[in-house]
ZAMARGU-4260 file (C-alpha; in steps of 0.2 Angstrom, whole numbers, plus 5000, padded with zeros to 4 digits):
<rodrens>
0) 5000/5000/5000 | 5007/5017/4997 | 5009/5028/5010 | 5011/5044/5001 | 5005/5054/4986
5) 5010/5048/4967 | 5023/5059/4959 | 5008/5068/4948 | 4999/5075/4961 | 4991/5090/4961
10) 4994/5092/4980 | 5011/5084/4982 | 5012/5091/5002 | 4995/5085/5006 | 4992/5068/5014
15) 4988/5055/5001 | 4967/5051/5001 | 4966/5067/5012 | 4950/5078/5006 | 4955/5093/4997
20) 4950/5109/5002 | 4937/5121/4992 | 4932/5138/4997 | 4950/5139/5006 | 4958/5157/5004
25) 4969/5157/4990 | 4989/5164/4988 | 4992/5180/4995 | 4996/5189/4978 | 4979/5183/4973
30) 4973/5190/4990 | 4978/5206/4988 | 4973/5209/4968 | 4956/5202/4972 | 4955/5215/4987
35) 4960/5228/4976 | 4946/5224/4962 | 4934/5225/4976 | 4937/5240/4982 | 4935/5247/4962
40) 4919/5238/4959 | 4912/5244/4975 | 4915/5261/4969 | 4907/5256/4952 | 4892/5249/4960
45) 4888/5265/4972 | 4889/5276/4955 | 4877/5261/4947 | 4864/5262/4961 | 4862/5280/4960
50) 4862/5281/4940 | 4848/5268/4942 | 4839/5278/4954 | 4841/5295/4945 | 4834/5287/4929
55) 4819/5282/4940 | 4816/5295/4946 | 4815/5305/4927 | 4806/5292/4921 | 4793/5293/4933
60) 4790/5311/4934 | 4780/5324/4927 | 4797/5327/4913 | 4797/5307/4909 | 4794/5311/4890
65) 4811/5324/4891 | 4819/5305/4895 | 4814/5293/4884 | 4818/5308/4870 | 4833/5307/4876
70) 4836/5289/4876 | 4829/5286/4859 | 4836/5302/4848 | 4845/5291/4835 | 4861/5297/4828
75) 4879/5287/4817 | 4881/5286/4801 | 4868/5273/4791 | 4878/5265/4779 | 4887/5258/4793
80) 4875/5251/4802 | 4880/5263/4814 | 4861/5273/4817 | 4859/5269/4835 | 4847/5278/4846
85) 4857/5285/4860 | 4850/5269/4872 | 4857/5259/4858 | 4874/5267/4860 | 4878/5265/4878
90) 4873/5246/4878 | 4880/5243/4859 | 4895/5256/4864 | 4901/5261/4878 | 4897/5243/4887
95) 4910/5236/4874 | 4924/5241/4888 | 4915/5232/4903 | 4917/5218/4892 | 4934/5220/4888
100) 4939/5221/4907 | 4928/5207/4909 | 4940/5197/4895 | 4956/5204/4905 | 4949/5198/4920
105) 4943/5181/4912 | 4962/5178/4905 | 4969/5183/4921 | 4960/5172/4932 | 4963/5157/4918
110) 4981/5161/4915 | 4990/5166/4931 | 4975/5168/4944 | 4970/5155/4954 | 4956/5148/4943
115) 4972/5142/4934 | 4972/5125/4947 | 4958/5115/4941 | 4956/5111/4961 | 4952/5131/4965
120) 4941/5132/4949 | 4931/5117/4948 | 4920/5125/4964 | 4916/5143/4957 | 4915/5136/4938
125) 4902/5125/4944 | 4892/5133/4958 | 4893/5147/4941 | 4886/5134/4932 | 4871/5129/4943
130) 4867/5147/4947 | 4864/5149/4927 | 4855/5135/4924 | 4842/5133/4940 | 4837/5152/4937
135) 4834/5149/4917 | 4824/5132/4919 | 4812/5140/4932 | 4809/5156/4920 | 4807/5144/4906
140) 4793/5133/4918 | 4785/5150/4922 | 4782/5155/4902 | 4782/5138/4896 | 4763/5140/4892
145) 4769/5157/4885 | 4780/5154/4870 | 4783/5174/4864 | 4790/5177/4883 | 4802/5163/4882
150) 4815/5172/4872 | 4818/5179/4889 | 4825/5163/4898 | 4842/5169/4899 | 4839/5187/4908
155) 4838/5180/4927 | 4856/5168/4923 | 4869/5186/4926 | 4875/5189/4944 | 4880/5210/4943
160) 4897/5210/4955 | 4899/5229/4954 | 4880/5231/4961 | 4882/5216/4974 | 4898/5224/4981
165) 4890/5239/4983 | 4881/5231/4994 | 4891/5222/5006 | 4899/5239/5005 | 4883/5247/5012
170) 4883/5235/5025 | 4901/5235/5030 | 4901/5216/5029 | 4920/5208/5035 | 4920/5196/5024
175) 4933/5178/5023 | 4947/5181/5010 | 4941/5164/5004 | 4922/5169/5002 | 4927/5187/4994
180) 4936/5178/4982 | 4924/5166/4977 | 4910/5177/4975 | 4922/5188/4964 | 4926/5172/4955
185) 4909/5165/4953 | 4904/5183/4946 | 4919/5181/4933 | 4915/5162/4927 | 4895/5170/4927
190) 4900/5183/4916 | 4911/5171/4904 | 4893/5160/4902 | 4883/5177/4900 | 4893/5180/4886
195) 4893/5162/4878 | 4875/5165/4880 | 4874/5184/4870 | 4885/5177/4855 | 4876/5160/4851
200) 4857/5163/4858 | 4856/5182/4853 | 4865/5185/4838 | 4851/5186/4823 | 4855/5187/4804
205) 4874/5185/4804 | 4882/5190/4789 | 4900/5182/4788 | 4907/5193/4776 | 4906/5207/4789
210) 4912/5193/4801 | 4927/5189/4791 | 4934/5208/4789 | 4932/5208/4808 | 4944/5194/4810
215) 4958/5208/4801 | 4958/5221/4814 | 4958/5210/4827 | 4971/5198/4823 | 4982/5214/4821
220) 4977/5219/4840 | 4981/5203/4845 | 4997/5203/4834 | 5004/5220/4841 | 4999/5217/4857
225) 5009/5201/4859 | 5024/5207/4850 | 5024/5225/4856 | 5018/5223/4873 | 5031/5232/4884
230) 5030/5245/4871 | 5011/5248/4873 | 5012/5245/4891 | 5025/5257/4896 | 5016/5274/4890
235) 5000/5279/4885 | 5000/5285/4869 | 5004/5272/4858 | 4990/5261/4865 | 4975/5275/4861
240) 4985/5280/4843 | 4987/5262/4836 | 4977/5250/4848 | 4960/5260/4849 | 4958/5263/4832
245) 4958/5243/4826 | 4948/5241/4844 | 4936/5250/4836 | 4937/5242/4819 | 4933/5227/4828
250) 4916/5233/4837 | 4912/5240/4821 | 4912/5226/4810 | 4906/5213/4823 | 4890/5229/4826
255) 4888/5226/4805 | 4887/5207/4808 | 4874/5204/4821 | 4883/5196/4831 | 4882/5207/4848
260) 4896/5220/4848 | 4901/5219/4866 | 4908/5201/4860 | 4919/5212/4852 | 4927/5218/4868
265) 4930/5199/4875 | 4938/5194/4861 | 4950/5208/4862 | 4952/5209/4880 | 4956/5189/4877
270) 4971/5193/4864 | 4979/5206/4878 | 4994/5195/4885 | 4994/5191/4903 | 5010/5184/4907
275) 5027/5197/4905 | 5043/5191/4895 | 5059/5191/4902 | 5075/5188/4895 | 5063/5179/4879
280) 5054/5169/4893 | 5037/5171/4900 | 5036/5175/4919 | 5019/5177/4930 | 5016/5196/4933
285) 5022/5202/4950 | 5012/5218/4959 | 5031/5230/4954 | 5031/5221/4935 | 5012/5219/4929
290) 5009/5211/4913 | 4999/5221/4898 | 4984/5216/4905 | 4985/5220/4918 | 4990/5238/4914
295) 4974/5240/4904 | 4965/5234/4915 | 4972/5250/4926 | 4968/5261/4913 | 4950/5257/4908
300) 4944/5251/4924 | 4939/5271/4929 | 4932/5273/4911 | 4921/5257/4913 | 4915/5260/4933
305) 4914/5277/4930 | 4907/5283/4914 | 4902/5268/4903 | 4892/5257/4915 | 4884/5271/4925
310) 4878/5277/4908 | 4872/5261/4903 | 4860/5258/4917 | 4855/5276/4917 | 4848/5274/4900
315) 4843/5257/4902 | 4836/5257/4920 | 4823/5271/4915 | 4805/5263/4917 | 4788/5270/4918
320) 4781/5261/4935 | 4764/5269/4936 | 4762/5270/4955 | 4755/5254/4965 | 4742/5249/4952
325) 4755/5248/4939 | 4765/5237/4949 | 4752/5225/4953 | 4747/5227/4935 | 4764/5220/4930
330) 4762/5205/4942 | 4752/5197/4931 | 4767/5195/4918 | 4774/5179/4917 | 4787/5186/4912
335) 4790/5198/4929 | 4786/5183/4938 | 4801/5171/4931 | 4815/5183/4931 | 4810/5186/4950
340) 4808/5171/4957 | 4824/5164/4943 | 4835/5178/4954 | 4830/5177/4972 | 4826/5157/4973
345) 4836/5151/4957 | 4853/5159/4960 | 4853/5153/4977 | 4849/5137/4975 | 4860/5134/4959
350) 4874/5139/4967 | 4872/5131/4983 | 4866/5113/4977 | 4881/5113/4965 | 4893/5116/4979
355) 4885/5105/4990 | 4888/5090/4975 | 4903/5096/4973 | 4908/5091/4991 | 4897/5076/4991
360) 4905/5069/4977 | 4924/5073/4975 | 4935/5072/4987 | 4933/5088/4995 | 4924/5097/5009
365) 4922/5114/5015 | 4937/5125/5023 | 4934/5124/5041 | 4934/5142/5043 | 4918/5143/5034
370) 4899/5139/5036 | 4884/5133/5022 | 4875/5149/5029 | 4889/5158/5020 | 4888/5152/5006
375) 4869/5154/5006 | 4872/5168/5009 | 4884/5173/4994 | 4871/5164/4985 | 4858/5175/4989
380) 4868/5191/4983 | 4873/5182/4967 | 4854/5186/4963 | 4858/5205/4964 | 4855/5205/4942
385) 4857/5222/4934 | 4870/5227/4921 | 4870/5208/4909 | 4854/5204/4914 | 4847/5224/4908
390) 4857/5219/4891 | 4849/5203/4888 | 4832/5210/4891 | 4834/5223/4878 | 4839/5209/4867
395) 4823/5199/4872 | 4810/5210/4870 | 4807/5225/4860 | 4810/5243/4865 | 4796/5251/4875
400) 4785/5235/4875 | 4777/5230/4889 | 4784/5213/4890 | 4801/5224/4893 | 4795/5236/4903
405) 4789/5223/4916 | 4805/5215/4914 | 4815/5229/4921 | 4802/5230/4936 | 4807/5213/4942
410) 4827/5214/4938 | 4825/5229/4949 | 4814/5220/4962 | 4824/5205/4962 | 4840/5214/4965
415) 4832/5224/4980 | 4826/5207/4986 | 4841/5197/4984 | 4852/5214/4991 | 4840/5214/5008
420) 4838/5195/5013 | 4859/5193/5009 | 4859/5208/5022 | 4851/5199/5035 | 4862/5183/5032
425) 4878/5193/5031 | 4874/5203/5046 | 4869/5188/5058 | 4885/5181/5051 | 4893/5198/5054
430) 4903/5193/5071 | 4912/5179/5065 | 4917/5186/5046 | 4926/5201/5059 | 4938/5187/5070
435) 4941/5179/5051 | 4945/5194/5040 | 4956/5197/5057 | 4965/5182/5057 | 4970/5185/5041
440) 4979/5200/5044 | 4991/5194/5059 | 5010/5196/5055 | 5019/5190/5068 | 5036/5189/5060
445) 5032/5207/5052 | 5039/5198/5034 | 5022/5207/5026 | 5013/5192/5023 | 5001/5187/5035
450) 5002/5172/5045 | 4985/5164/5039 | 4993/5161/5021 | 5011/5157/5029 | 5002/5143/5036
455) 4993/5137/5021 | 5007/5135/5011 | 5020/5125/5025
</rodrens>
């Protein structure tokens, strides 16, 4: 019998037949990057909550018709395919750059992130997974006797991370490094599916000869950017001269091909390299020697959490309620009905039922540290839906019809649902994230590492 692990194992220190761990914190690089995206999407998220509310408000006041003239005043050059309302351009346009960061963030995570161990990713990918699959079966149950709703399956599947750590942020939640990283994590691989989901189910009348000339401009992105990449990374300049313009080549053709042009921005943030070269050889970035990525991922994160999303869900959010009576109006909709229950029952239950198989049958369990009710918890915010699921729903359902309308009455109520009943789980569990998130700060040797991920790696 052996009394050790094989040569090939992917956890050579740990004893062999031991359970491995899910949902343990991860390295302390990883630890400190994810903190530092966290802190930028909370940010993002508070400016997301009050451009929702602002357009709101308009919407529903006596100068709503000054807002949906807004919205709707089409302008861009025809011949192009490039007529957009101005609605049309913040979800066609400026949400192009969430989407690229989201590609960064995607090739990151895959490349030199933690996600890169199948042992660390095989819990977020398939608590993702089940958190997009148990939300879109129990819209399609809810409209199944309702064919022309059903094109709307996929609007409860999208977690919104910026809008869900606003909320933790409101209620000054002290999080486990181990859970904050699975939620962001779980919010990546979401996004990643959200996106499969746009390009395959949503794209309509593809023309492959505009799909072809888009394959020119961005293999000479992805060209340069390999080949050139300390040069684009070590000023701005030649990034916005050369870069942006094939960048925008890109959106444009894929716009032209009806396939959706924030695809655009995934492909591109995909071809952006992660690793750095040194000496000819590629080396993982270090926090004092980033790769290119992650440099543009310093450089548009501000344009994307501070402009390009607010404005999105401004001009996107905007929906005539019609008081009390309007709202129970809408209750009626099927399609109101599944989104709702699809975010604040589905999303939970996806995502905890497929962590719970996960453990049940692998040989892994749950870091001691942590507790179920933390993960139903996290669970419960991941139902917190606004900016992908706001997207989908304008590709569902036509603009200004009712069926669309109601639709942004129950992504808003859902999130507000989820957002309040994560609050009273993440507060009762308030006490204990404190003595964790402080354990993992405790230095003793002063090295600058803390003793927490000393320990884990012995």
């Amino acid at each position: 019998m052996s009394d050790g692990p094989p040569a090939d194992s992917p956890v050579p220190n740990r004893p062999y037949g031991a359970k491995a761990v899910v949902l343990q914190r991860g390295s302390y690089p990883e630890y400190l990057r994810i903190n530092e995206i966290l802190r930028k999407e909370t940010v993002g998220g508070i400016l997301l909550l009050i451009a929702a509310v602002l357009a709101l408000i308009w919407a529903n006041s006596p100068f709503s018709d000054s807002y949906f003239a807004i919205r709707d005043f089409e302008f861009g050059y025809e011949p192009w395919h490039l007529s957009l309302t101005v609605g049309k351009w913040a979800s066609d346009g400026l949400l192009a750059i969430f989407f690229f960061l989201i590609g960064l963030e995607l090739k990151r995570e895959f490349v030199a992130g933690d996600l890169r161990k199948v042992s660390r990713a095989i819990v977020p990918v398939a608590a993702a997974a089940g958190g997009v699959l148990v939300p879109a079966l129990i819209y399609t149950a809810v409209n199944l006797s309702s064919p022309e709703t059903l094109r709307g399956w996929a609007i409860p599947t999208a977690t919104d991370i910026a809008f869900a750590l606003a909320v933790l942020a409101v209620i000054s939640s002290h999080l486990p490094s181990a859970l904050r990283i699975f939620l962001l994590t779980l919010a990546v691989v979401d996004d990643l599916i959200a996106i499969a989901i746009i390009a395959f189910f949503y794209s309509e009348d593809v023309q492959l000869d505009f799909l072809l000339w888009m394959l020119l401009p961005l293999g000479l992105f992805g060209l340069l950017a390999q080949k050139k990449a300390k040069f684009f990374g070590s000023s701005t300049g030649p990034a916005w001269l050369i870069l942006l313009p094939l960048g925008i080549a890109t959106w444009a053709l894929m716009h032209a091909s009806g396939v959706h042009a924030t695809v655009a921005g995934v492909l591109l943030g995909f071809l952006v390299p992660v690793l750095r070269k040194k000496h000819g050889k590629v080396a993982l970035p270090r926090p004092n020697k980033p790769g290119l990525a992650e440099i543009f991922e310093h450089r548009f994160r501000p344009l994307s959490t501070g402009i390009a999303v607010p404005l999105f869900a401004f001009f996107s959010a905007g929906v005539t309620v019609g008081g009390v009576d309007g709202f129970v109006s809408a209750l009626g909709d099927p399609v109101l009905v599944g989104i709702v229950l699809g975010l604040v029952l589905g999303k939970p239950v996806g995502i905890l039922l497929t962590t719970w198989t996960v453990t049940r049958t692998t040989r892994a369990s749950l870091d001691p540290g942590l507790s179920w009710w933390d993960i139903l918890g996290v669970g419960i915010l991941a139902g917190v839906g606004f900016t992908v699921s706001l997207l989908v729903n304008d590709l569902s359902f036509g603009a200004g019809t009712e069926h669309q309308d109601n639709a942004k009455v129950a992504i808003l109520t859902a999130s507000v649902t989820s957002a309040l009943l994560a609050t009273v789980i993440l507060r009762i569990r308030n006490k204990r994230y404190a003595r964790i998130n402080d354990a993992d700060t405790i230095d003793t040797d002063s090295d600058g590492v803390p003793d927490a991920f000393e320990d884990r790696d012995r």
